[in-house]
C-alpha positions as CSV (number, residue, x, y, z in Angstrom):
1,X,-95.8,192.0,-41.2
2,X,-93.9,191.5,-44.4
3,X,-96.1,192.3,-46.5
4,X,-97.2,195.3,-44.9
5,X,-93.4,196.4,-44.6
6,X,-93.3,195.8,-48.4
7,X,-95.9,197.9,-49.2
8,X,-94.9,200.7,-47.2
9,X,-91.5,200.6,-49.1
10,X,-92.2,200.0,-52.1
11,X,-94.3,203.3,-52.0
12,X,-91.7,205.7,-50.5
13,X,-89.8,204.0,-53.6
14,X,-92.2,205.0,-55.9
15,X,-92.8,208.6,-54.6
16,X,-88.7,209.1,-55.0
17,X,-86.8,211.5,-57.6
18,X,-84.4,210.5,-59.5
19,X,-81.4,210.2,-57.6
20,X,-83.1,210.5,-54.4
21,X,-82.3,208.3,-51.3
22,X,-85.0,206.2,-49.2
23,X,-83.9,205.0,-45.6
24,X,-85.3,201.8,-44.9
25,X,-85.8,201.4,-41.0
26,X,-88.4,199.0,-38.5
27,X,-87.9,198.6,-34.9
28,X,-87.7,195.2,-35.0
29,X,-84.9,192.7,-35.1
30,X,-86.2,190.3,-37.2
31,X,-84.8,189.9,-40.9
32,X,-88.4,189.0,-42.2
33,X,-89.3,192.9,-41.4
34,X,-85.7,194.0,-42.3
35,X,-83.5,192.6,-44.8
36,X,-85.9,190.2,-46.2
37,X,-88.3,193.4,-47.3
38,X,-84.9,195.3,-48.4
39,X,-84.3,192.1,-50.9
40,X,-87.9,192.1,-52.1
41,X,-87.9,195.7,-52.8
42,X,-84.8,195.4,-54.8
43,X,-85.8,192.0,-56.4
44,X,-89.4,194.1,-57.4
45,X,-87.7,196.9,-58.8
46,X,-85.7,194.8,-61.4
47,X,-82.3,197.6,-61.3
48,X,-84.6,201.0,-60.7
49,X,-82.9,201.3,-56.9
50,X,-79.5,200.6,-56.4
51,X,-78.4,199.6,-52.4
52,X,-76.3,202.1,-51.6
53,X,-73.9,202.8,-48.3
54,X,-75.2,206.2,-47.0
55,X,-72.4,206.7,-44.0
56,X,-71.4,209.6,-45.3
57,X,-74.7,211.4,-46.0
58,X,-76.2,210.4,-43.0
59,X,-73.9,210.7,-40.4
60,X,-76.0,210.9,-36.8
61,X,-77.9,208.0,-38.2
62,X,-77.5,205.1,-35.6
63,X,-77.2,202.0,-38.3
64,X,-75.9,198.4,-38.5
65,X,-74.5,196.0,-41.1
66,X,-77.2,194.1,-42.0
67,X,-77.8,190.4,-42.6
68,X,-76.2,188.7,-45.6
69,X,-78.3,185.3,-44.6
70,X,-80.7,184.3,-42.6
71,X,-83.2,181.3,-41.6
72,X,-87.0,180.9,-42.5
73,X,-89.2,179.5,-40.1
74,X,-92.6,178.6,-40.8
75,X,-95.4,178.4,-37.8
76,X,-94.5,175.3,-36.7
77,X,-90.8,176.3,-36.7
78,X,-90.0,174.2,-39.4
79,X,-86.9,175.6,-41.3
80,X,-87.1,177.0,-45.0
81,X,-83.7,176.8,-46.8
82,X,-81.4,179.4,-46.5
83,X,-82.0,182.8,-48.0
84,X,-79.3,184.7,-49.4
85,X,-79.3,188.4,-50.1
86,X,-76.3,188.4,-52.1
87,X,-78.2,185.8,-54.5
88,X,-80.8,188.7,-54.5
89,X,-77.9,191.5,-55.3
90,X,-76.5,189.6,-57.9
91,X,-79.1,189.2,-59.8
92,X,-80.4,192.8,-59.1
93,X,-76.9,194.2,-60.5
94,X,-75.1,191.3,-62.0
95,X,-72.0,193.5,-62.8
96,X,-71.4,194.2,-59.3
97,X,-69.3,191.8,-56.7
98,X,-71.4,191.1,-53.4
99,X,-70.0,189.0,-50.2
């Protein structure tokens, strides 16, 4: 699903104004579909889209805290290392602080 995800955002990206916003959102739990597509789009983008905290613009939104980290399992539920979407932020906007 991923990929599909992927695609699907990085098109609303590119169909954005400058300045505009693009909400990100999947029904599913999993950080594959979610914050793994989120750190892909920014990592494809090299700087063009900035992760932003929309709270105030968007205020009956219902909306969590993402994932910082999360673990990668293959088919056979073998474990990839750890991903970690701060890595991706830093290098997306390296002078910017991430936790």
């Amino acid at each position: 699903m991923h990929p599909l995800q992927l695609q699907i955002a990085m098109r609303g990206a590119a169909l954005l104004k400058v300045g505009g916003l693009l909400a990100y959102s999947t029904c599913s739990l999993n950080p594959i579909e979610n914050e793994a597509v989120v750190a892909a789009l920014l990592q494809r983008c090299g700087g063009a889209l900035v992760l932003v905290d929309a709270s105030d613009k968007l205020h009956g939104l219902a909306r969590a805290q993402g994932l910082a980290q999360w673990v990668v399992l293959d088919d056979e539920l073998n474990e990839y290392p750890r991903y970690a979407f701060t890595d991706v932020l830093s290098r997306s906007h390296p002078s910017r602080q991430f936790v």
